[in-house]
C-alpha positions in Angstrom: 0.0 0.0 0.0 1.6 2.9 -1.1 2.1 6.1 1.8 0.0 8.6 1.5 -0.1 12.2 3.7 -3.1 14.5 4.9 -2.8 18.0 3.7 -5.5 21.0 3.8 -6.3 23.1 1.1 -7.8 26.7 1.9 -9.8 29.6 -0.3 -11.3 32.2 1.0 -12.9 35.1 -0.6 -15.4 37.9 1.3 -18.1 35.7 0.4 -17.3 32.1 1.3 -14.4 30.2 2.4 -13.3 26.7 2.0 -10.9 24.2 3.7 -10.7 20.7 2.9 -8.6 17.8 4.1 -7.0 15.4 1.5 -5.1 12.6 2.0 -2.8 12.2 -1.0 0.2 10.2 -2.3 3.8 10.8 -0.5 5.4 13.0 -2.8 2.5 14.7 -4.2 2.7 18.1 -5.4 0.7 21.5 -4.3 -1.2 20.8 -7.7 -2.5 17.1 -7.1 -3.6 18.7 -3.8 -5.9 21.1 -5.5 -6.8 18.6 -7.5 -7.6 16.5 -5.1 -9.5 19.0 -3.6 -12.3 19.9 -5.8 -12.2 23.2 -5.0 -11.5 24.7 -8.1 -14.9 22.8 -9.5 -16.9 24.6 -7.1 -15.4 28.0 -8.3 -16.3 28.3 -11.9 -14.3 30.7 -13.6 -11.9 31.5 -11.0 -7.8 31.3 -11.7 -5.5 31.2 -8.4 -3.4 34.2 -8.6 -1.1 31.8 -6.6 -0.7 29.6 -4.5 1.6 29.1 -1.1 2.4 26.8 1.7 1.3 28.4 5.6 1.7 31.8 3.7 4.7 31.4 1.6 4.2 31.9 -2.2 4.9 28.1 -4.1 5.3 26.9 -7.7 2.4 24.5 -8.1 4.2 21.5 -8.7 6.2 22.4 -5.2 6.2 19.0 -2.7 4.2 19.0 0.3 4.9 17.3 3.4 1.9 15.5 5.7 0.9 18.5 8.2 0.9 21.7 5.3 -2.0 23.7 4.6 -2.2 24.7 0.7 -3.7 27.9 0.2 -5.0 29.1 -3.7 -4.9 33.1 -3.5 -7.3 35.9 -5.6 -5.4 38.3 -8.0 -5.5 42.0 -6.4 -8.6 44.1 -6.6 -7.1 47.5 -5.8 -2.8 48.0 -6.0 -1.7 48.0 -2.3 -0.1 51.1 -2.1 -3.2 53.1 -4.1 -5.4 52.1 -1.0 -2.9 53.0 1.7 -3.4 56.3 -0.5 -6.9 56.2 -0.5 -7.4 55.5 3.7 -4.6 58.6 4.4 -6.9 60.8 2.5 -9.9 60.1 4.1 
């Protein structure tokens, strides 16, 4: 029986927010997780921005390790700096 590890796999948007445990192959990568995941199915339309590891930015096909919570970000609405802008002014 081949090893297999339990990983999470977070999205969260002002509307909703998912987190789903897989269990997936030793060795898989941040992609099979998603995958796995069926998250992506349930957000028609939507393409990650990203995707990290506990808040560090990852490639996709990055390793995971049993334990790691993969996390699919949202491109930017609003350029950081414009809104720090924005709040000073008001």
């Amino acid at each position: 029986m081949a090893e297999t590890i339990r990983v999470e796999v977070a999205y969260a948007d002002p509307r909703r927010q998912f987190l789903r445990a897989v269990d997936v192959a030793a060795g898989s990568s941040v992609g099979d997780a998603v995958d796995a995941s069926g998250i992506l199915a349930e957000l028609p339309g939507f393409v990650p921005a990203g995707y990290g590891i506990f808040g560090r930015v990852v490639a996709l096909g990055a390793p995971l390790r049993d334990g790691d919570r993969v996390e699919l970000y949202r491109p930017l609405t609003i350029d950081p700096k414009q809104a720090r802008r924005k709040r000073a002014a008001d």
